[in-house]
N, C-alpha and C positions, 0 to 999 in steps of 0.2 A: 265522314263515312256514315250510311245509315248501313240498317240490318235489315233483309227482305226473308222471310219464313214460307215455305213452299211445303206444301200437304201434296203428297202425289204417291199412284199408285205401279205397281211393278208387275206387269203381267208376265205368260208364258213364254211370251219370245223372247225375253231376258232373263228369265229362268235361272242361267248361268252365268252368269256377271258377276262377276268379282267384285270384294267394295270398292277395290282399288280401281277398278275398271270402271264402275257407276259415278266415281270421283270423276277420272277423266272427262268421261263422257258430257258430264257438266261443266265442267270445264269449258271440253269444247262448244258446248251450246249454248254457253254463255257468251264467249268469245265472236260465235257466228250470229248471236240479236246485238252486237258491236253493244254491249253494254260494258261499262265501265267499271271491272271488276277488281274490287282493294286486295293490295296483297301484304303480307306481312311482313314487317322491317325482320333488318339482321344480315347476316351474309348469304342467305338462301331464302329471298323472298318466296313467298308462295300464295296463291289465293286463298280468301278466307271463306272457306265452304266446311262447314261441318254437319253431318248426321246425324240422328239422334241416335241408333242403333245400326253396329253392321248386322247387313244381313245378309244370310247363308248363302253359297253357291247350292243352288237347287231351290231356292223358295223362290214362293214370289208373294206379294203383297197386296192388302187394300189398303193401309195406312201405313204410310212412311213421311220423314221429315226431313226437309235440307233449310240450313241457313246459310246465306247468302250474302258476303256482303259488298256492297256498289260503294263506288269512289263519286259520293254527293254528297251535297253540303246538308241539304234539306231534302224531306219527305216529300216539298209541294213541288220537284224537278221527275214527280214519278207518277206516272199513270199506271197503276195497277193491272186497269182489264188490257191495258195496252201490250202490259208486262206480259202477263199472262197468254196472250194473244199471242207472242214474238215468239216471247221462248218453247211455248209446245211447238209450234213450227218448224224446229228447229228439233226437239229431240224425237230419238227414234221411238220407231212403233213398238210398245210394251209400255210407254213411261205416258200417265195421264193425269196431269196436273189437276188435283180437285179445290186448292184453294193455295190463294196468295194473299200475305200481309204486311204489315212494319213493323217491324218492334222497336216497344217504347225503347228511349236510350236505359242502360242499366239493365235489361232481359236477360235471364240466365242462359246458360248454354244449353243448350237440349237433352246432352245426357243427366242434369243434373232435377232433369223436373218427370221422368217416364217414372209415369204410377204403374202400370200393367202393358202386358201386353198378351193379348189372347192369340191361338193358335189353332187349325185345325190339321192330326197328323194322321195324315191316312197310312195305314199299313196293310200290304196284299201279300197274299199267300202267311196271312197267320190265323193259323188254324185254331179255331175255340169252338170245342161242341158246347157251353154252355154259360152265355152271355156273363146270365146274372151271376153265377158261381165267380165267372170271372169277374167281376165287376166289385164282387166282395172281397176278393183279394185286392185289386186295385185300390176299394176302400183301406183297406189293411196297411196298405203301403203306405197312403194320404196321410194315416191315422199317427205314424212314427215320429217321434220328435228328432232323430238322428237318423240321419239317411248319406252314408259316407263313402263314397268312391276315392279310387286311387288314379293316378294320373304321373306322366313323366315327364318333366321338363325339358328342353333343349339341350341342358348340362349330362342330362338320364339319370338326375336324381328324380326318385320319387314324391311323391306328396299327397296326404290325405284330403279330402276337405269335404264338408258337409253340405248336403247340395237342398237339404229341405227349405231353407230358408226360400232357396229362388224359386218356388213357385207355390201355387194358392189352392187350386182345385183340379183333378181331370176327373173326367168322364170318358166311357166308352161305347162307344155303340155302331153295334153289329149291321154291316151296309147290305152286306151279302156274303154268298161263302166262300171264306176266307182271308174278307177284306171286314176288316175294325178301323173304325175312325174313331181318333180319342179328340177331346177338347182340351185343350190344357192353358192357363192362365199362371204365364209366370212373370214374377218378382224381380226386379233388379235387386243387384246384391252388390254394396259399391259400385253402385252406377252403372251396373252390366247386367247384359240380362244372360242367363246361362242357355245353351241348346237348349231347344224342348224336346228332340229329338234323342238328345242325353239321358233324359229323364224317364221317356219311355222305355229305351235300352235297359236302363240300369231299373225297372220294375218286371221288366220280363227275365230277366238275369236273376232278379231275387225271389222269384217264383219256380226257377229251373226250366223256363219254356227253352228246347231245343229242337225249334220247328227247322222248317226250309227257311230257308235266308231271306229276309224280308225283303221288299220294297218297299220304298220309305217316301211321299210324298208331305212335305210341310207348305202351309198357306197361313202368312202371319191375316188375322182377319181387322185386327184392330190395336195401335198403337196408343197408347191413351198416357198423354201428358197434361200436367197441371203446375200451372205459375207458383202455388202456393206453397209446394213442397220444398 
């Protein structure tokens, strides 16, 4: 078996895609460029396709990651721009394959190498007469070394957990009136990376904003992984 790593982007017509559904869907377009796709011993084989990060129902992306792996012996039974060629033809319009590779044998798994990942989270109908003011509170929040929300499990126990750690920086800036576009650069935290969408929630929550109900658009802009980590 080799490993094939695929760079590819997630536009508006897929939007809402499940991971579960973006699995399939490669799946299937794997199956339909009749390539030779490995699947996993045990009593429930299954293909080996992993993600680096799910991503949300409602975003969409310029940098996402699938690994892929094909039932070959050798990397010299693979033409890449061929690869590349097959399989965009094959998957639907939203998904744009911007780069194909090998991985050497021994490559980590994806979630274990995301250094960052940047965000832009547009919010409309929130209202701020005064950018900078707000912008110093948002400091204020960046500024806390405990930053703690509550959450219910499936059982409906509760559970605290400190959510600063998963991200690095935001910014805010004022697009027009009423709509704020923040920037936000978060952290995986064991391998995960938390909502960015959480984190704005829970900044406006700790300032008492109780505007109209937002609108909430996410655009992950850059997934940024590194071998060395």
């Amino acid at each position: 078996m080799i490993k094939v790593r695929i760079k590819f982007k997630r536009g508006e017509e897929l939007r809402f895609l499940s991971h579960l559904d973006q699995h399939r869907m490669f799946t299937r377009a794997l199956r339909r460029a009749d390539l030779p796709i490995s699947f996993s011993h045990g009593f429930n084989p299954h293909p080996i396709i992993s993600f680096a990060n799910a991503l949300s129902v409602g975003m969409t992306s310029d940098s996402e990651y699938v690994d892929i792996g094909l039932d070959l012996d050798s990397d010299e039974e693979i033409n890449l721009k061929q690869l590349h060629k097959t399989l965009q033809s094959v998957l639907p319009k939203g998904i744009k394959i911007s780069k194909v590779e090998i991985l050497p044998e021994g490559a980590k798994s994806l979630t274990r190498i995301i250094e960052y990942a940047d965000y832009d989270i547009t919010c409309t109908d929130l209202h701020v007469t005064d950018i900078d003011s707000f912008n110093d509170q948002l400091n204020d929040f960046v500024n806390q070394e405990v930053i703690e929300i509550e959450s219910v499990n499936k059982k409906g126990k509760k559970k605290v957990r400190n959510i600063r750690p998963a991200f690095e920086t935001i910014e805010a800036i004022k697009q027009q009136k009423d709509v704020i576009l923040f920037h936000i650069r978060m952290i995986p935290v064991e391998n995960s990376l938390l909502s960015p969408e959480k984190v704005i929630l829970t900044f406006l929550g700790q300032i008492n904003y109780y505007g109209n109900k937002l609108n909430i658009t996410s655009h992950r802009k850059d997934l940024v992984i590194n071998e060395d980590l």
